[in-house]
Each structure stands twice: as C-alpha cells, then as structure tokens.
FIVO-733294 format. One line per 10 residues: number of its first residue (from 1); their letters; for each residue x, y, z of C-alpha. Coordinates in Angstrom, 2 decimals. Layout:
// FIVO-733294
NUM> a> X:Y:Z | ...
//
This chain:
// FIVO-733294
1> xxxxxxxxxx> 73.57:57.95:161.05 | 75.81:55.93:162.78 | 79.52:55.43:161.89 | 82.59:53.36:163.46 | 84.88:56.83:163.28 | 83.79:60.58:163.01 | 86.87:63.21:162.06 | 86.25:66.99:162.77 | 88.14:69.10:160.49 | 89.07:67.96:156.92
11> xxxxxxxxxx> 92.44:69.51:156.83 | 95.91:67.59:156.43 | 95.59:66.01:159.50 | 92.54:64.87:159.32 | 92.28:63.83:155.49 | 94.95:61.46:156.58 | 93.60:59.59:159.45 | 89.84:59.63:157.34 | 91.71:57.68:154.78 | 93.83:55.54:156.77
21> xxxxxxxxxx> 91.02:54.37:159.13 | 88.25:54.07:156.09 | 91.65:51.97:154.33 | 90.87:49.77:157.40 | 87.39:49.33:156.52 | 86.32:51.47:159.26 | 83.30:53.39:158.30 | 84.20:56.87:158.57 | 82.49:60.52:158.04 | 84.87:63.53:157.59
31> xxxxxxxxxx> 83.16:66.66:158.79 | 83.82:70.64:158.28 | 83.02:74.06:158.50 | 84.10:75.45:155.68 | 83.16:75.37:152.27 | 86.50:74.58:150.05 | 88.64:72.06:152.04 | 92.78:72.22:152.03 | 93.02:75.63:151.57 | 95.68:75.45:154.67
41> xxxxxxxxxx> 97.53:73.11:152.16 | 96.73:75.10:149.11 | 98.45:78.89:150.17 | 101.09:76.49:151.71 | 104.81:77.66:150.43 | 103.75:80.03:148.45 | 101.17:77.26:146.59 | 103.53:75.09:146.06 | 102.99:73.33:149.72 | 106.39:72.44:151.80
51> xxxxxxxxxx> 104.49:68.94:152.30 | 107.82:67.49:154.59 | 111.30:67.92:155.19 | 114.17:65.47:154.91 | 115.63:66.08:158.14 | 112.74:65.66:160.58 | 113.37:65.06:164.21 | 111.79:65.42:167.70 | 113.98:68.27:167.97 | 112.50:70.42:165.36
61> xxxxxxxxxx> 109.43:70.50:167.27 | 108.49:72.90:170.47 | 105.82:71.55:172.90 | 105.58:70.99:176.97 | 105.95:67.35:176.71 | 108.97:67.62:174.32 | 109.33:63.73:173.60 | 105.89:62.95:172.76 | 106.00:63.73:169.15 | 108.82:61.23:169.04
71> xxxxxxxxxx> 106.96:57.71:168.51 | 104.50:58.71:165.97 | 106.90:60.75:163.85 | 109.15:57.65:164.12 | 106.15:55.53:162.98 | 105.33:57.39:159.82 | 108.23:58.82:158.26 | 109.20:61.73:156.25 | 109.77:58.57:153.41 | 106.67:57.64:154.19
81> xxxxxxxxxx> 104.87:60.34:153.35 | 107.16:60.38:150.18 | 106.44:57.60:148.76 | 103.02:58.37:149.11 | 103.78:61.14:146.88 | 105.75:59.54:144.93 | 103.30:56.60:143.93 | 100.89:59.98:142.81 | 103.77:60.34:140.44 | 103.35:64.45:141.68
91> xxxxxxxxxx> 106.74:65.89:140.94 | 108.32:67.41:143.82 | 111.99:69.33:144.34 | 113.77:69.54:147.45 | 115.18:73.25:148.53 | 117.57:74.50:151.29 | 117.59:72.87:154.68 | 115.68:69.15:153.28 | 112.37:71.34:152.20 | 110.28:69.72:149.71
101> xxxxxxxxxx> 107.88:71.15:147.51 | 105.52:70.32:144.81 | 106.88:71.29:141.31 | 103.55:72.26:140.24 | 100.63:73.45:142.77 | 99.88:72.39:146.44 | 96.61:71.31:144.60 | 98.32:67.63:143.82 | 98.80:67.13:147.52 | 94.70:68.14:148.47
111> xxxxxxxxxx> 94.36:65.84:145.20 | 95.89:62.66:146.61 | 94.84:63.08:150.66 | 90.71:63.47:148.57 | 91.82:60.44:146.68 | 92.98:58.38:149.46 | 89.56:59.29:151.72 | 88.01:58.28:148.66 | 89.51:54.92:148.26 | 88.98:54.55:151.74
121> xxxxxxxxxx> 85.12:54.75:151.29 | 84.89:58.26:153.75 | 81.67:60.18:153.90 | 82.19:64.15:153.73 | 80.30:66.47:155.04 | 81.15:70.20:154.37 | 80.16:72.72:155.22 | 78.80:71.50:157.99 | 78.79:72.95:161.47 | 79.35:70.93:164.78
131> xxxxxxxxxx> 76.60:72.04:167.38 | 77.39:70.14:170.16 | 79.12:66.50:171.47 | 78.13:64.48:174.06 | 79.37:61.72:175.33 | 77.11:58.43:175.73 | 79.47:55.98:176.57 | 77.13:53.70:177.73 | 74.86:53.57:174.48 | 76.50:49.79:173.35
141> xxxxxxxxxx> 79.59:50.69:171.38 | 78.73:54.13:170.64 | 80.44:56.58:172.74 | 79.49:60.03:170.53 | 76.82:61.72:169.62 | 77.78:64.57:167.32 | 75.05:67.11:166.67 | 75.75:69.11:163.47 | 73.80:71.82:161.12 | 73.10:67.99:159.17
151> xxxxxxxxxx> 71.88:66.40:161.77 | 73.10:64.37:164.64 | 75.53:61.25:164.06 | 76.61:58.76:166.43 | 80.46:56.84:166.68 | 82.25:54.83:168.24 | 86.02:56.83:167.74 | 85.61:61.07:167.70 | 88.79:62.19:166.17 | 89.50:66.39:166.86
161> xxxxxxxxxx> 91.63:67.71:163.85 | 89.87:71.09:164.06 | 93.39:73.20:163.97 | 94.35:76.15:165.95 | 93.99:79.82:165.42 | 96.22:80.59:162.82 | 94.87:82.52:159.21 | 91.34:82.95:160.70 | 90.29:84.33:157.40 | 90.13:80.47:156.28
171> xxxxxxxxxx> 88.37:79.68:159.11 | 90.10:78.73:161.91 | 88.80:78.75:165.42 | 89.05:77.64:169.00 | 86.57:74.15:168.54 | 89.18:72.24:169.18 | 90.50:73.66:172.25 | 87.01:74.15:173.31 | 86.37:70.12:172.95 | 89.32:69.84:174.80
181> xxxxxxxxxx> 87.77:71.68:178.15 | 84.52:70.00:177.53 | 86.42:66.85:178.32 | 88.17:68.34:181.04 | 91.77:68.20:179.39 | 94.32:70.63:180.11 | 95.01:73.34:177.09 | 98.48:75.05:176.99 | 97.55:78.47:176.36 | 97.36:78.80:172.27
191> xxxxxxxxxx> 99.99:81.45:170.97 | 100.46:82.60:167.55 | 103.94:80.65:166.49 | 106.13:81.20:163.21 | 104.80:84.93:163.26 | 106.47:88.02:162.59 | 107.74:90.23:165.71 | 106.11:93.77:166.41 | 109.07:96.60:167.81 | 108.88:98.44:170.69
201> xxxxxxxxxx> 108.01:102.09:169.36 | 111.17:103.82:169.57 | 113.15:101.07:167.61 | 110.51:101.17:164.97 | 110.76:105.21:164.78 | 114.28:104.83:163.36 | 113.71:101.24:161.58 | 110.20:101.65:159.72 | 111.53:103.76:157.01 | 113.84:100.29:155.93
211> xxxxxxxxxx> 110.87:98.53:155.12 | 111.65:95.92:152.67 | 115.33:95.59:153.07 | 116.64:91.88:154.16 | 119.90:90.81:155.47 | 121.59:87.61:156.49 | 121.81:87.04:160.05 | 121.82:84.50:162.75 | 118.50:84.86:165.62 | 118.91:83.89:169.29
221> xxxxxxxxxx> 116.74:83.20:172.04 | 117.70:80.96:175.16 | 119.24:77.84:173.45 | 117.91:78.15:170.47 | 119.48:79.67:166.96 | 118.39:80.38:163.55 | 120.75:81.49:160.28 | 118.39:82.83:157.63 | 117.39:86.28:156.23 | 115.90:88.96:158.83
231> xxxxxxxxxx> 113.03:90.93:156.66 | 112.47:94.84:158.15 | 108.98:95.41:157.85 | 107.00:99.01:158.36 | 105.61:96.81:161.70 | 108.48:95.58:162.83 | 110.43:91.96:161.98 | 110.09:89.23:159.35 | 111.99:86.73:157.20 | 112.50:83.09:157.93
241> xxxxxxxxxx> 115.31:83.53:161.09 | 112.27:85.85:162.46 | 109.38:83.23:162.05 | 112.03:80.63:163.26 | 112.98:82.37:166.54 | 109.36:84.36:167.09 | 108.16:80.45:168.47 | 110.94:80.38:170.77 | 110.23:84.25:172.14 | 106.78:83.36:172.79
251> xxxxxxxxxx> 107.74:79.92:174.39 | 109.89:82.48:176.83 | 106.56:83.94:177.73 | 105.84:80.33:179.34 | 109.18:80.21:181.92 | 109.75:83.74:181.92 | 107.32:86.57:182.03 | 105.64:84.99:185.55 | 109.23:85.82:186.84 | 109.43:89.33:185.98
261> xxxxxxxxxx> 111.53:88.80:183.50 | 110.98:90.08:179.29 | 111.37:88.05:176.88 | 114.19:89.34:174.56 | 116.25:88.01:170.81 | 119.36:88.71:169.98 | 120.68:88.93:166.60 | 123.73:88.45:165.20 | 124.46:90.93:162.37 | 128.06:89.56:161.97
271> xxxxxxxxxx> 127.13:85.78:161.80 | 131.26:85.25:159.79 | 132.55:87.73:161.30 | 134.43:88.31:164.57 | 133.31:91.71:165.18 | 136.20:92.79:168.00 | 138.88:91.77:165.66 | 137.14:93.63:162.74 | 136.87:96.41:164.29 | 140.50:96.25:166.18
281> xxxxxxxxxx> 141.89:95.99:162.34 | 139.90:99.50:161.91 | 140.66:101.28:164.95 | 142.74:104.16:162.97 | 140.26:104.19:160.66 | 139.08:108.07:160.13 | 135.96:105.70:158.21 | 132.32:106.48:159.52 | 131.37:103.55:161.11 | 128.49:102.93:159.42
291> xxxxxxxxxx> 130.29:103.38:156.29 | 133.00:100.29:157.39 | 129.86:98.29:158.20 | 128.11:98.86:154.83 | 130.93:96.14:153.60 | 128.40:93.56:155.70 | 125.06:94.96:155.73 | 122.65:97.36:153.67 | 123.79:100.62:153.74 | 120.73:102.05:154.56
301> xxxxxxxxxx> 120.61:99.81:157.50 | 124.05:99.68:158.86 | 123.32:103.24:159.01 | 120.30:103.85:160.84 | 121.60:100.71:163.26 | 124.69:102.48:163.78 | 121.92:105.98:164.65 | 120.66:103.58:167.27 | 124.03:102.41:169.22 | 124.87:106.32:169.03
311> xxxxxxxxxx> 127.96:105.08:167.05 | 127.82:106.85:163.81 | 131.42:108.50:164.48 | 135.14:107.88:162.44 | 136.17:104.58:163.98 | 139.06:106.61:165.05 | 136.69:109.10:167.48 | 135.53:106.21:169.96 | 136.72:104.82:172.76 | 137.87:101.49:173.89
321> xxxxxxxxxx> 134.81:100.92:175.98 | 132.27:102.10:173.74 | 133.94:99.97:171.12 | 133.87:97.04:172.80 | 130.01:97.82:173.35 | 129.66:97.99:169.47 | 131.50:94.50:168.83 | 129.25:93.32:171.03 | 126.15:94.38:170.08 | 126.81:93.18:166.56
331> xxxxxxxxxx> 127.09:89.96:167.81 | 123.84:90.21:169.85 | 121.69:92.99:168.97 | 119.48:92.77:172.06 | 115.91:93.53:170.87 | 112.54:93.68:173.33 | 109.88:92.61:170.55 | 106.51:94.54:171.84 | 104.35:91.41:170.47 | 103.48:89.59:167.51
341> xxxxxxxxxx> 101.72:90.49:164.33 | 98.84:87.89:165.90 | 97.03:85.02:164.35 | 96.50:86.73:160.97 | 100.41:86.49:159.97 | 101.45:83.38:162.03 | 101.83:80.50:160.26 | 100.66:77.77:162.77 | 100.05:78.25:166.66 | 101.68:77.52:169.57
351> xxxxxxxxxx> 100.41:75.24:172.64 | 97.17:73.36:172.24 | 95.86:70.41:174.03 | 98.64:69.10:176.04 | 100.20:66.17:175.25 | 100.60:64.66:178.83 | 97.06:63.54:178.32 | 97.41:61.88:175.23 | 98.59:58.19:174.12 | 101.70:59.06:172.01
361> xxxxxxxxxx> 101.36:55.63:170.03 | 97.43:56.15:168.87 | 96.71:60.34:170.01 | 94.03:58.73:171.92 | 92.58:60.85:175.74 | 93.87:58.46:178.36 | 91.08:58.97:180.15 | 88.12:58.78:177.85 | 88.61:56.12:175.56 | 87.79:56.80:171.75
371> xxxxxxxxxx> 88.37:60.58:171.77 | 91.46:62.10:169.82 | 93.06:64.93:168.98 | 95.60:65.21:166.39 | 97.72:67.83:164.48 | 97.74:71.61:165.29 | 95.35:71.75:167.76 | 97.62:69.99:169.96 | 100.49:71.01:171.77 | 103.20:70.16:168.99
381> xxxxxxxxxx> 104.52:73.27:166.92 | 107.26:72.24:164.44 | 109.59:74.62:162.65 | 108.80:76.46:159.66 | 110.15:73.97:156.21 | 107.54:71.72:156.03 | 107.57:70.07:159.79 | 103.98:70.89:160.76 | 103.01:68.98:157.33 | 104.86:66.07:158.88
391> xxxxxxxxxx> 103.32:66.25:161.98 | 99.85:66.09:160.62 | 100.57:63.25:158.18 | 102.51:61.25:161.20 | 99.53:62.11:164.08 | 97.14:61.42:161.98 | 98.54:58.24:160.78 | 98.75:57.53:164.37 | 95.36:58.04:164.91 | 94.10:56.15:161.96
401> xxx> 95.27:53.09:162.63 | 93.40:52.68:166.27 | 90.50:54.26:165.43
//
C-alpha cells in the first residue's frame, strides 16, 4: 500500500513519467478513471497519432509564463522521443510543417509508453477513482495519502497528469485543477484551445448554407498568424488556420475583454495576392465582382462574401472609397467569433495550473515538496501538429526523473 511515486492519470503524460521513474527503480502505481487507457492517443490525427513535430520550440507554445516550457522541452527532445520510436521499430512518416505520424495506428505509440511502464515494473490501477488526497507530510517519508475506489495508498512523490477538459466523452474532467486549489495553487482559468469558432448570427445567416467548402487563407489575431485551410461549417469556422488562431482569440479574452474591448480575427482571403493592385488592374472591368474573385476563392463563397461587403456590383459601378474598403477587407476580413464550439470539439485546453508555481527543471510545487503536475492540466497549450504530444513526453520526462 505504500509506494515511492503515485501518477494520476495514465495518459501520455503520465505513461511517460510512470515509466521513467519505475526505469529508476522507483516503485511506482499508475492510477485512472477510465476503463481503456490512451484513447487521447488513440483518436489522435485521425488514429494515426501526430506523436511530435520536427520543429518544436518555446514559441509554439501559449501559456502566462511563456518561457517555462523552455528547459524541459530542451531536456527531452523531439529526437528524443524519436528514437524512442524508432528503437520500437514503429514506422512513422513526417507530413507538412515537421508533423509526424505513425504509418500504421496510434495503437503502436499506447503499445510502447504500456511497454516502457512495464519494463519499468509500474503498478496500474484502472478504473479506479481518486476519492480524496491529503497531505501527511509529517508521516516519515510519506507525504500522500491517496484514497481511491481500491483503497487508500500512501507516497512519497504525487504526480497530477489528470488532463484538462477537452473530449469529455473520454473522460476528462476538472481533478486536476481541483488538486491544484486544494493545494492552494493558482489556476489560469481553463479555456477550450485548438477549437472551432462559433459566428455571430447574422454572418452565419448568409455563411451556413457553404457548409463544407474550404479555402486557403492566412488567420490573424494580435501578433500571431496562421496559413492553412479555413473549413465553413453549418456552426460557424473550422480547418487547421481556425484551430491554430481560435487559441490565440481566446488568449485575447485574458488582456482584452476586462478592457472593454472584443476579441476579433482577421483573415486574409488574398494571402498571394495584393488585393489594391488586383483590383486597380480591374477597375474597367464591367465583371461582377464576385465573379473576378471566383479566380481566388470558391465561387459559392466569393459570392455570398461579396453579399456581405454589399459589393456584388460590375467592378466598374464602385467607387474609389468603397473599393479601397474591399481591398482591404480581403486582406483582413474582420470577424467577431460569438464563442467556441466548447470542450467537445477542442482539441486540448487552454490555461491550467500556472506555471509560476512550478519548478521548470522537475514540474515539482515550489511550495509543497513532492507534488507535480505535468502535461495538459497545466498552463502550457502547444499548437496543433503534434506539440502537445511533445509537451507531455518532455514534462513528464521532467517529472520522472525527480520523482
């Protein structure tokens, strides 16, 4: 009943620091909730799993305490993880933008991380429901007492890899976050993050009926910029640019909305295009607009857009101003997204336990030693292409080897 490390939530986070802490002969018991384990991993990239990307850096990542990813994803490598995979000898193929994926199933990922717990000598436990922790630090070298639907388990190191809120259907829920307040640690509010945008209803009125149609376009919001497809949906927006920018929007929500301000994204329709020039070259033009711009964009769309500026006139019939207007709103189609589509279509979440509290070297509380938190639930939210893989692998690495 009594083990040197206790992990709560057997997902890729955790798997990993279970097996690099019981590959340190640490005796360690892996706990969860749920019945099948992975299955975060396993609908992955379509179930194929985006397990890393090539190109990871600090600066794919979104968080309060925007260096502290820095040290651990330094520590434990993109390669690293890599030639973990690669020693598995489970065929992988990289994609656009340094994505990898598994050739065959996200399965041969869940595969190795059950493997390597294994080797590692970890004790699972699922399903298995957490009750209640308490904190007995002065019980000799155990600090935790973890009271479960199994019984209660003491430890010396608690490690928190419960996730966020994202796909609740498989389970997720606020533990972690909970833990967190238990402790008296500060949570930045949880957000759903890589999620598709809701429209305000008028703009959906005249969009709705494009459901299905994609285009290539760049996204904007504040500094940030993603060129990818934009996916109309009967709810509003999705595709990858969406996902991309939708963590940025709701980071806005953060600096902006306690000013008065809404958060807004631009879009830009044109992304090879210098739209005043284009349009200059057409100004004769007795050409609907929306026909000219059907040389860019679905026709469908470009038409109902145009419906929407009010700018579905010969190019010839508008005026200097109003054309100016056009050019640049294909630039930066100014959009007022009403929301997200919630937990249920984001991808990861946003915010978490925040990161000021933690040790970025071992993920450790600085203020109650042997507690950690690692992966989602904390406030770290990579970019969609396989960084929040790499961020579990690399905190819980971390974690793993100070445990």
């Amino acid at each position: 009943m009594h083990f040197d490390v206790i992990v709560i939530g057997a997902g890729a986070a955790g798997m990993m620091c279970a097996a690099q802490a019981g590959g340190r002969g640490r005796r360690v018991l892996l706990i969860d909730h749920v019945e099948k384990i992975g299955e975060r991993i396993r609908i992955s990239g379509g179930g194929r799993c985006n397990f890393t990307n090539r190109n990871v850096s600090a600066e794919n990542f979104l968080s309060q305490n925007p260096h502290f990813c820095h040290s651990a994803l330094a520590r434990y490598s993109p390669h690293d993880f890599i030639s973990l995979v690669e020693r598995y000898g489970i065929p992988y193929q990289q994609r656009e933008h340094g994505q990898l994926f598994c050739d065959n199933s996200a399965h041969d990922i869940i595969a190795m991380l059950k493997t390597e717990c294994d080797k590692g000598g970890v004790q699972w436990m699922f399903p298995c429901s957490v009750q209640s922790i308490e904190h007995i630090a002065s019980h000799g070298s155990l600090r935790f007492a973890v009271t479960t639907s199994n019984g209660t388990f003491r430890c010396q190191s608690l490690v928190i890899a419960s996730g966020g809120l994202a796909v609740p259907k498989l389970g997720a829920t606020s533990f972690g976050y909970q833990i967190a307040e238990q402790f008296g640690l500060r949570v930045v509010p949880p957000k759903p993050a890589l999620v598709p945008l809701a429209l305000a209803p008028e703009t959906l009125a005249v969009l709705k009926s494009l459901s299905g149609i994609a285009f290539d376009a760049v996204t904007h919001c504040d500094s940030a910029q993603f060129r990818e497809n934009v996916l109309i949906t009967h709810r509003g927006l999705s595709g990858p640019a969406i996902l991309q920018i939708s963590s940025y929007w709701q980071m806005q929500h953060y600096h902006k909305i306690s000013n008065g301000k809404k958060p807004s994204v631009a879009i830009d329709l044109l992304p090879d295009t210098n739209a005043a020039a284009w349009l200059e070259n057409h100004r004769s033009s007795k050409t609907l607009l929306p026909n000219l711009l059907s040389e860019f964009l679905p026709r469908r769309f470009a038409h109902e857009w145009c419906a929407l500026q009010n700018a579905e006139k010969p190019l010839n019939e508008i005026s200097r101003r109003d054309l100016d207007a056009i050019a640049h709103a294909l630039k930066a189609w100014v959009l007022m997204p009403s929301g997200t589509l919630g937990y249920a279509k984001a991808e990861v979440t946003l915010g978490g336990v925040d990161t000021h509290q933690l040790s970025s070297k071992t993920m450790e509380v600085k203020a109650t030693p042997g507690l950690y938190f690692i992966g989602e639930v904390v406030d770290v939210t990579g970019w969609l292409g396989g960084y929040n893989f790499q961020w579990a692998w690399s905190s819980g690495w971390a974690a793993g080897q100070f445990t």
